[in-house]
mmCIF file of the N, C-alpha and C atoms, coordinates in Angstrom:
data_MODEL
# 
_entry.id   MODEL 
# 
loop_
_atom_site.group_PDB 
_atom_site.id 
_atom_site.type_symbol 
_atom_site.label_atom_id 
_atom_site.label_alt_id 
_atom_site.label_comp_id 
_atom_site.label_asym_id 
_atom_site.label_entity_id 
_atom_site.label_seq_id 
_atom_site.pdbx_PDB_ins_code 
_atom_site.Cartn_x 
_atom_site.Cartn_y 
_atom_site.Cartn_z 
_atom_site.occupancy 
_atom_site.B_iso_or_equiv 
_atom_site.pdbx_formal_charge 
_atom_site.auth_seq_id 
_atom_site.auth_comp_id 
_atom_site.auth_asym_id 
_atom_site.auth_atom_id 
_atom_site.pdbx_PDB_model_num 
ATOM 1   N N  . UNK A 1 1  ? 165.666 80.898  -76.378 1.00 0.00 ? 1  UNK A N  1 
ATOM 2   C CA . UNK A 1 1  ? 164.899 79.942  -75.600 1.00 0.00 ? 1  UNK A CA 1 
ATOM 3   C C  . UNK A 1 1  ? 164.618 80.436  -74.181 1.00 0.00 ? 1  UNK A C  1 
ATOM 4   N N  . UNK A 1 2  ? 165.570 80.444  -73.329 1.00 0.00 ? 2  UNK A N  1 
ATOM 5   C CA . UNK A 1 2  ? 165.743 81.010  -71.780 1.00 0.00 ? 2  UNK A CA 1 
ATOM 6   C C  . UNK A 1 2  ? 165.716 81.997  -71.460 1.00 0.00 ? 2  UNK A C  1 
ATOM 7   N N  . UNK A 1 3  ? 166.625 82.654  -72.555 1.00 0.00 ? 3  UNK A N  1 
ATOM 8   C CA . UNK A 1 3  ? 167.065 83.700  -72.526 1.00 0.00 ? 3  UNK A CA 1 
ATOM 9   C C  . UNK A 1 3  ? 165.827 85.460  -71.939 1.00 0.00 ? 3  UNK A C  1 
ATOM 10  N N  . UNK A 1 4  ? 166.714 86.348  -70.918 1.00 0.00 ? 4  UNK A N  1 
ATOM 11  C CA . UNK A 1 4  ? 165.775 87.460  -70.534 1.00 0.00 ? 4  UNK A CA 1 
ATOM 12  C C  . UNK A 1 4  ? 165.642 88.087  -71.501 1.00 0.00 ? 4  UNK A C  1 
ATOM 13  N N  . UNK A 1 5  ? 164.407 88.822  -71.291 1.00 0.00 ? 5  UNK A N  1 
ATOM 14  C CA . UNK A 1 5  ? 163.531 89.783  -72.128 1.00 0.00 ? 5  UNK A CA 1 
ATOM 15  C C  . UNK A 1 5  ? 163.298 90.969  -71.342 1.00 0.00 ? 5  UNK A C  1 
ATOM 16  N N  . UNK A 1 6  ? 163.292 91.910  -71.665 1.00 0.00 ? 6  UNK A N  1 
ATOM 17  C CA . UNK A 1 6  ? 162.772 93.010  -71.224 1.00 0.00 ? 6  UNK A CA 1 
ATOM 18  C C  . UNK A 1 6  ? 161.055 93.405  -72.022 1.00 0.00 ? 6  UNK A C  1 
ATOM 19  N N  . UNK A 1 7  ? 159.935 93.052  -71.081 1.00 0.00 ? 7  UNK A N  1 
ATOM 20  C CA . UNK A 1 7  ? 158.990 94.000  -71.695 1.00 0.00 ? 7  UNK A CA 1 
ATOM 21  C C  . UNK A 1 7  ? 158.162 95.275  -71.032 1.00 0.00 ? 7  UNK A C  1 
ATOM 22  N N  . UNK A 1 8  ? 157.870 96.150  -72.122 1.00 0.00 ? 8  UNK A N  1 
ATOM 23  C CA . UNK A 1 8  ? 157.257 97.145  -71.692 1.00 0.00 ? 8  UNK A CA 1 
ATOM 24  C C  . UNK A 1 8  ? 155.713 97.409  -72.285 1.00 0.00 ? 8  UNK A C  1 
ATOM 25  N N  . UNK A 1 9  ? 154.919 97.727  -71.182 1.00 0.00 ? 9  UNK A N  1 
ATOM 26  C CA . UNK A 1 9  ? 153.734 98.132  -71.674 1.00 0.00 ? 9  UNK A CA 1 
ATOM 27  C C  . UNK A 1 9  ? 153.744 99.332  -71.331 1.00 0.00 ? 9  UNK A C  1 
ATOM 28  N N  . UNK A 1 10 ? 153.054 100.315 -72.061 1.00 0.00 ? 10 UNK A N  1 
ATOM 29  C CA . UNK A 1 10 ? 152.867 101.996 -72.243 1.00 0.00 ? 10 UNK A CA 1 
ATOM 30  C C  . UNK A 1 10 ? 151.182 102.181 -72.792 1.00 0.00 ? 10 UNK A C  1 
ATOM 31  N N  . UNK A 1 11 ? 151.061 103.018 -72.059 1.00 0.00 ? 11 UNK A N  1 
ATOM 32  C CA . UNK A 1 11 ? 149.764 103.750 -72.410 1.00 0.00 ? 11 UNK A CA 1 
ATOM 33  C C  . UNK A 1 11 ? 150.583 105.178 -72.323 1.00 0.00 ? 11 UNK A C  1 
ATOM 34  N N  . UNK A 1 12 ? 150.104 105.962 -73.506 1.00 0.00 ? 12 UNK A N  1 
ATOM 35  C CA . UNK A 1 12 ? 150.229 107.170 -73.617 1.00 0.00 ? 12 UNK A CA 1 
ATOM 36  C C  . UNK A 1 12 ? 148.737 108.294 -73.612 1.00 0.00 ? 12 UNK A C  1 
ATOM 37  N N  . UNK A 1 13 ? 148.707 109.235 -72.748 1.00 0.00 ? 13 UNK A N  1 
ATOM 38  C CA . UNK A 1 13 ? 147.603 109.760 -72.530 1.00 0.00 ? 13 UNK A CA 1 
ATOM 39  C C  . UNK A 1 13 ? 147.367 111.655 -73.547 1.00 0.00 ? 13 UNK A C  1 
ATOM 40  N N  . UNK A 1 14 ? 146.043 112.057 -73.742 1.00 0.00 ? 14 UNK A N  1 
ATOM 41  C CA . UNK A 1 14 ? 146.093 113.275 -73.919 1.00 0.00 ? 14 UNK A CA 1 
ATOM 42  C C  . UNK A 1 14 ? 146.076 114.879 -72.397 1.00 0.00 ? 14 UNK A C  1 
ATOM 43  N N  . UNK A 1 15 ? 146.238 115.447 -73.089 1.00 0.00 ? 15 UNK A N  1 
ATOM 44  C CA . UNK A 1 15 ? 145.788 116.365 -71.671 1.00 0.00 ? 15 UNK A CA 1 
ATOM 45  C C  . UNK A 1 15 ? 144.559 116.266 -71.008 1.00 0.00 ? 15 UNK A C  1 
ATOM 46  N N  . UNK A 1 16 ? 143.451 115.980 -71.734 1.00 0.00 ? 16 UNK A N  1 
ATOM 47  C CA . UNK A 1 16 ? 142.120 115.497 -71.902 1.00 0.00 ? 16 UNK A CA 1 
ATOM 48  C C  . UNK A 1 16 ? 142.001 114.426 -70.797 1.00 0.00 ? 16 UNK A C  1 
ATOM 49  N N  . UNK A 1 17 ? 143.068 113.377 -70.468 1.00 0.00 ? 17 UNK A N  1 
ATOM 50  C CA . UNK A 1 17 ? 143.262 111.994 -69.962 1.00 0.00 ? 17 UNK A CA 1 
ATOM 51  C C  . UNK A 1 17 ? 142.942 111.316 -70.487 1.00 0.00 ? 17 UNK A C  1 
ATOM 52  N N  . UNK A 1 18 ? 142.693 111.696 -71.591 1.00 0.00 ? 18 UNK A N  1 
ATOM 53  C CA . UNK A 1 18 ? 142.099 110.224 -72.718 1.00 0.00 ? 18 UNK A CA 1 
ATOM 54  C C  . UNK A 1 18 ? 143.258 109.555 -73.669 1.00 0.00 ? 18 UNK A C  1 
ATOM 55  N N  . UNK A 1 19 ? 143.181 108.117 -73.300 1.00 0.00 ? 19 UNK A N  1 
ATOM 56  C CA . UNK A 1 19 ? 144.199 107.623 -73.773 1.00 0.00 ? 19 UNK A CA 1 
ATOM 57  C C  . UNK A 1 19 ? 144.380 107.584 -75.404 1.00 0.00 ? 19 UNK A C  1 
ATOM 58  N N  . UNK A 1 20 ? 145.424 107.792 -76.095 1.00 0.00 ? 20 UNK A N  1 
ATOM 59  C CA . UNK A 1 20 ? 145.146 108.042 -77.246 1.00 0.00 ? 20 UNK A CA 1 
ATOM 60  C C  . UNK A 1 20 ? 146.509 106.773 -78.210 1.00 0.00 ? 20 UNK A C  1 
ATOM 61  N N  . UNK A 1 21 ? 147.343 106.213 -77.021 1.00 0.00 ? 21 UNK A N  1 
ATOM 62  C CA . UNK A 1 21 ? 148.672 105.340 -77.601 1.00 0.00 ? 21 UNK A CA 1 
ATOM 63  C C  . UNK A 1 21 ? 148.902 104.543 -76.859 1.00 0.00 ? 21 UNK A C  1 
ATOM 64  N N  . UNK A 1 22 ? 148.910 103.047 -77.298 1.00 0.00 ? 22 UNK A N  1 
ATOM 65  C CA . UNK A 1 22 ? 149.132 101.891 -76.586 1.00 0.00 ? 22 UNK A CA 1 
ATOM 66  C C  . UNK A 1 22 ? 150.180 101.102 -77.184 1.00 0.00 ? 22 UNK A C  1 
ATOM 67  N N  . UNK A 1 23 ? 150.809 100.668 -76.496 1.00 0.00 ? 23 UNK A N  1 
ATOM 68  C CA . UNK A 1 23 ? 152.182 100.142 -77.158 1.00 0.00 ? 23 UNK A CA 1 
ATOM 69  C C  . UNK A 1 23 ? 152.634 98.590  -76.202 1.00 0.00 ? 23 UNK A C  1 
ATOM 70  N N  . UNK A 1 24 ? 153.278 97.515  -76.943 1.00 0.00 ? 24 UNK A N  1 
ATOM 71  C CA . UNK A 1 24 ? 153.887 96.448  -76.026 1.00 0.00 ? 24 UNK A CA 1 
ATOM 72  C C  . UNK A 1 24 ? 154.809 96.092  -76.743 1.00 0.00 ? 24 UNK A C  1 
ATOM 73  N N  . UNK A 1 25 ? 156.280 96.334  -76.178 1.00 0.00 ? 25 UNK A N  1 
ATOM 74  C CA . UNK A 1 25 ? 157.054 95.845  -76.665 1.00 0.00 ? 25 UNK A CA 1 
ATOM 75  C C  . UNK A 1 25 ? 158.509 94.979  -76.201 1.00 0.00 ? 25 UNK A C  1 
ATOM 76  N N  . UNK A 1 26 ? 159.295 94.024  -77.042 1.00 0.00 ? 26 UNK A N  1 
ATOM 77  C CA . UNK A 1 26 ? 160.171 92.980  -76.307 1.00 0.00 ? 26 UNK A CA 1 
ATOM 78  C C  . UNK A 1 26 ? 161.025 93.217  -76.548 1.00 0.00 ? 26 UNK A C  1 
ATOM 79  N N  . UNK A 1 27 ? 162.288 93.565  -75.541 1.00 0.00 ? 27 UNK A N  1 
ATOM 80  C CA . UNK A 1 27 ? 163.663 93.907  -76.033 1.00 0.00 ? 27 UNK A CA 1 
ATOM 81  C C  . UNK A 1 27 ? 164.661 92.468  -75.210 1.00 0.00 ? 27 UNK A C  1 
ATOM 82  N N  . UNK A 1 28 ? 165.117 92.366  -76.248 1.00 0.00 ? 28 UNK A N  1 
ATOM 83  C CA . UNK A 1 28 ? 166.900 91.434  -75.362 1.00 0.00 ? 28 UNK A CA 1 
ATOM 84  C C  . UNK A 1 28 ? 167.125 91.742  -75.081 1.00 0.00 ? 28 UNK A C  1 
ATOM 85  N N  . UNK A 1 29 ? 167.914 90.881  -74.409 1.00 0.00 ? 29 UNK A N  1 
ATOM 86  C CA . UNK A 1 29 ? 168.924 91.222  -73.161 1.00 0.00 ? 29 UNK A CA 1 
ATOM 87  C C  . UNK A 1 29 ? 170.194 91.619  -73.563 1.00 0.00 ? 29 UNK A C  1 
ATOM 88  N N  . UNK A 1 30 ? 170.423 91.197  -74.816 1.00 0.00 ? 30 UNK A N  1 
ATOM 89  C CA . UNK A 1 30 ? 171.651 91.509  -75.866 1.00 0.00 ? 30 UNK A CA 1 
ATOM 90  C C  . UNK A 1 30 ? 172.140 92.563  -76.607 1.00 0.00 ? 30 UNK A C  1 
ATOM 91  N N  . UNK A 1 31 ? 170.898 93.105  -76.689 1.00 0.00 ? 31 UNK A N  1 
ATOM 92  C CA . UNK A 1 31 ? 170.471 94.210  -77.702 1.00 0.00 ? 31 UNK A CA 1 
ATOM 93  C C  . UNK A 1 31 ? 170.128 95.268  -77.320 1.00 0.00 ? 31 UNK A C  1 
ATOM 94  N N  . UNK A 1 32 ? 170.102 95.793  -76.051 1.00 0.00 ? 32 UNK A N  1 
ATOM 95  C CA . UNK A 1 32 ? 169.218 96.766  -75.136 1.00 0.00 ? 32 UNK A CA 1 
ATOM 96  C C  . UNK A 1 32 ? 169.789 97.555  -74.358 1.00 0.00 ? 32 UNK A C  1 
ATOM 97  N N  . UNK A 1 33 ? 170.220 98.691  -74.219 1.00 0.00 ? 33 UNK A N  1 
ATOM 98  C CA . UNK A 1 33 ? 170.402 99.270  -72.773 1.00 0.00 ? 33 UNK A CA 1 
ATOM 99  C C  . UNK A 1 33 ? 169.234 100.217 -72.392 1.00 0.00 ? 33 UNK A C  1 
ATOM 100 N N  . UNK A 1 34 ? 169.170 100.384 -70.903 1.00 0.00 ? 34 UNK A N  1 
ATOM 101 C CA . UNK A 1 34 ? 168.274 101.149 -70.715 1.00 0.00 ? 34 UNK A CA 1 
ATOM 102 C C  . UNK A 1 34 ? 168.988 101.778 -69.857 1.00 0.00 ? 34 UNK A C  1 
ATOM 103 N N  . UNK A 1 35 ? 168.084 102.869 -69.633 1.00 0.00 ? 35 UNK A N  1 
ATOM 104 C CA . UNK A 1 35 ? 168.491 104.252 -68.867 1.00 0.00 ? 35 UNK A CA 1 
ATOM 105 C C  . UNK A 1 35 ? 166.907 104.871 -68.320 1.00 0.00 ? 35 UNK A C  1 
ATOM 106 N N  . UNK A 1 36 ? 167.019 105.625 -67.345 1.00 0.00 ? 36 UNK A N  1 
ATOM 107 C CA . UNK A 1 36 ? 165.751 106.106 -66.843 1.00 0.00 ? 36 UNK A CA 1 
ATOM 108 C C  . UNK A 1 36 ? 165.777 107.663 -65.849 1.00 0.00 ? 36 UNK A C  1 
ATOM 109 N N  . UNK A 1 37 ? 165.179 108.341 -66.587 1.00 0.00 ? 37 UNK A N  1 
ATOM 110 C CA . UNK A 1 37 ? 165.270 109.417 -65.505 1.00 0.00 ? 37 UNK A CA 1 
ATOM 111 C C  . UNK A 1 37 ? 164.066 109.814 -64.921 1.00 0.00 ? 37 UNK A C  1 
ATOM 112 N N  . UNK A 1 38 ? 164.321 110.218 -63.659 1.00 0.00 ? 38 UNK A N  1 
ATOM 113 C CA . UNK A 1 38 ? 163.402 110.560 -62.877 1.00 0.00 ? 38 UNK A CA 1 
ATOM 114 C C  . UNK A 1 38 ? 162.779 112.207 -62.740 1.00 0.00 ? 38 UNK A C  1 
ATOM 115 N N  . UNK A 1 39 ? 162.201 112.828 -62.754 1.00 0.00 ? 39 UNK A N  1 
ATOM 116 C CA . UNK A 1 39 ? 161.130 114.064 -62.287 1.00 0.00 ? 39 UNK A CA 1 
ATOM 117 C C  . UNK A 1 39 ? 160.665 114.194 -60.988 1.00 0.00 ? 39 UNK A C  1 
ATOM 118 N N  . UNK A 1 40 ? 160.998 114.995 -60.598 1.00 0.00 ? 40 UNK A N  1 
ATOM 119 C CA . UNK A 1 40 ? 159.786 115.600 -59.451 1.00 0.00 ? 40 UNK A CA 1 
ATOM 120 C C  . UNK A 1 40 ? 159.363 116.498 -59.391 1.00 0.00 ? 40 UNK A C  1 
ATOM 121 N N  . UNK A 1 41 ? 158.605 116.576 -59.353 1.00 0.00 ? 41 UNK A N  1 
ATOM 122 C CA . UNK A 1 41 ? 157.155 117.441 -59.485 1.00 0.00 ? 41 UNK A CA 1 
ATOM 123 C C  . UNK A 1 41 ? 156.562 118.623 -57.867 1.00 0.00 ? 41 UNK A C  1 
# 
């Protein structure tokens, strides 16, 4: 009911820049860990 959600929207691109993958998806709060790493460029 209340309960948090995690969502994510993604576009995935080619080298081209043309988008070629679109994605939306809902994760619990129960069910989920996330992790994230960073790049620099």
């Amino acid at each position: 009911p209340d309960d948090p959600v995690l969502e994510v929207e993604q576009v995935a691109f080619l080298n081209t820049g043309e988008p070629f993958e679109y994605s939306f998806a809902r994760h619990r709060y129960d069910k989920f860990v996330f992790s994230s790493v960073h790049v620099r460029k």
